[in-house]
matplotlib code that plots the C-alpha trace (Angstrom):
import matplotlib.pyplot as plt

x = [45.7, 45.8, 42.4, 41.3, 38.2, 41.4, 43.2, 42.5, 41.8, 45.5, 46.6, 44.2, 45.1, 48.6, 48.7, 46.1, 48.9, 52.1, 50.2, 49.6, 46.2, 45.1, 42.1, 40.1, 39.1, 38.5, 35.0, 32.5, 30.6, 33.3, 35.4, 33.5, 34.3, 38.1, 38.3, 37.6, 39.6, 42.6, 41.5, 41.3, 44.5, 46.4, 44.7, 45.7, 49.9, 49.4, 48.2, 50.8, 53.7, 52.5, 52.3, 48.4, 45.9, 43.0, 39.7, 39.0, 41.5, 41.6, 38.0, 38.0, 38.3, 35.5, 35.3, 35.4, 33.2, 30.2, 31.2, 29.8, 26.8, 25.2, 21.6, 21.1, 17.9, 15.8, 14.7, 11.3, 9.3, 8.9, 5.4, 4.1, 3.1, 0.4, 0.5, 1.7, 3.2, 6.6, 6.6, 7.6, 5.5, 6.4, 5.7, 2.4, 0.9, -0.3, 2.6, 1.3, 2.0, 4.7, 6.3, 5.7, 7.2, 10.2, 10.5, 10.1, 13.2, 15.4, 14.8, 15.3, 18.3, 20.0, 18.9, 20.9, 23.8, 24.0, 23.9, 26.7, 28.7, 28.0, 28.6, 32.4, 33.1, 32.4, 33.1, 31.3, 32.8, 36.1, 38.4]
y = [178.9, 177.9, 175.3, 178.0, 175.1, 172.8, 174.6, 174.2, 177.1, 177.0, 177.5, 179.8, 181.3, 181.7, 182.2, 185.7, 186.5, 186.3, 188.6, 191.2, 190.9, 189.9, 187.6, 186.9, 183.4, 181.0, 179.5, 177.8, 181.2, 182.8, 180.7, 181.8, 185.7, 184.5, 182.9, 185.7, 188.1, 185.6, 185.9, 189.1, 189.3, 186.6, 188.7, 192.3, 190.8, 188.8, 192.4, 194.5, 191.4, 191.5, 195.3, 194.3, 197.3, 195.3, 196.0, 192.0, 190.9, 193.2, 190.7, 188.3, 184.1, 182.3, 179.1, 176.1, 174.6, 176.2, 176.1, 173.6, 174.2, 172.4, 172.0, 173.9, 172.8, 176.1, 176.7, 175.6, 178.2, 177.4, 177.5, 180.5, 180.7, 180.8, 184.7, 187.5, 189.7, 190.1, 189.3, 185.8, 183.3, 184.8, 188.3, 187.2, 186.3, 189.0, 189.5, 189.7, 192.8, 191.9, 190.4, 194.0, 195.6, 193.6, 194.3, 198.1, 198.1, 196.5, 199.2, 201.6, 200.1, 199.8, 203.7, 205.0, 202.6, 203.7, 207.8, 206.9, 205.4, 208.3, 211.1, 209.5, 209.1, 212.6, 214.1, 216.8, 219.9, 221.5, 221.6]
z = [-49.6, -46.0, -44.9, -42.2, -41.0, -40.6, -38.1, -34.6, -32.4, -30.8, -34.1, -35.4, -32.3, -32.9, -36.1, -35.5, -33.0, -35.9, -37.6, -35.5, -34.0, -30.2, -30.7, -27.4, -26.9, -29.6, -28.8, -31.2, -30.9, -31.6, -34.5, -37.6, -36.5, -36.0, -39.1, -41.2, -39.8, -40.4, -44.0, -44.2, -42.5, -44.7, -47.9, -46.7, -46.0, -49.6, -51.3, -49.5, -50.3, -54.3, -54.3, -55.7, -54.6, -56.8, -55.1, -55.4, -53.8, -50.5, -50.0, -47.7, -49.7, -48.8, -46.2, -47.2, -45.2, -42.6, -39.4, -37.2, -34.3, -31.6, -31.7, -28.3, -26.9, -25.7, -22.2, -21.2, -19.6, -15.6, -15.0, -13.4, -10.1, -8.4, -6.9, -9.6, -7.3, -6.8, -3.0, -1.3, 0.3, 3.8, 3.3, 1.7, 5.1, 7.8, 10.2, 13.8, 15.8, 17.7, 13.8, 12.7, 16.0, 15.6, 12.0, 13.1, 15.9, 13.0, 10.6, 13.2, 14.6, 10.9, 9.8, 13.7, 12.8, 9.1, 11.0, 13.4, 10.7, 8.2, 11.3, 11.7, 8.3, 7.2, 10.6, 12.2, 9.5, 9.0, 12.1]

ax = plt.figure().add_subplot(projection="3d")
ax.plot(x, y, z, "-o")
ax.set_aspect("equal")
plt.show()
């Protein structure tokens, strides 16, 4: 019996690919999932080679060893901030009236440009 933990994931890799399957990439997240279904492979093509339909032997052997993992620190929570709403520190202050006028012709400006754009794209109806 082939030492799947022994293999690296080229050759895992490859060896998925002689029998028939397209694995996606071999990560450590990923490597334990790979692993099986190269056993599960190796036991189907060793059933279907013998001619054996036994229920126990269509399972899947068992690893040798558990795959490896990284201890992955978790994220600290950022502290939250002062204000709960959802807006930024500059539209938190009062906006003068000429800020607000100015903010006003931009809007304005962008909704005509957005209608001119719109008008010329769809054209004015069947011709």
């Amino acid at each position: 019996m082939v030492e799947v933990s022994a293999l690296t994931n080229h050759e895992l890799r490859d060896n998925l690919i002689q029998l028939g399957f397209q694995p996606g990439p071999i990560i450590e997240s990923t490597r334990r999932v790979y692993e099986m279904k190269y056993l599960q492979m190796i036991g189907e093509a060793n059933s279907s080679d013998s001619g054996d339909n036994d229920l126990a032997s269509a399972q899947p052997a068992r690893l040798t060893s558990p795959v490896k993992r990284n201890n992955v620190p978790k994220p600290t929570p950022e502290p939250a901030a002062a204000p709960s709403s959802s807006t930024s520190e500059s539209e938190q202050r009062q906006l003068t009236p000429a800020e607000k006028n100015a903010k006003w012709k931009v809007r304005v400006a962008a909704v005509l440009a957005l209608a001119i754009i719109m008008y010329f794209y769809f054209g004015s109806g069947p011709n």
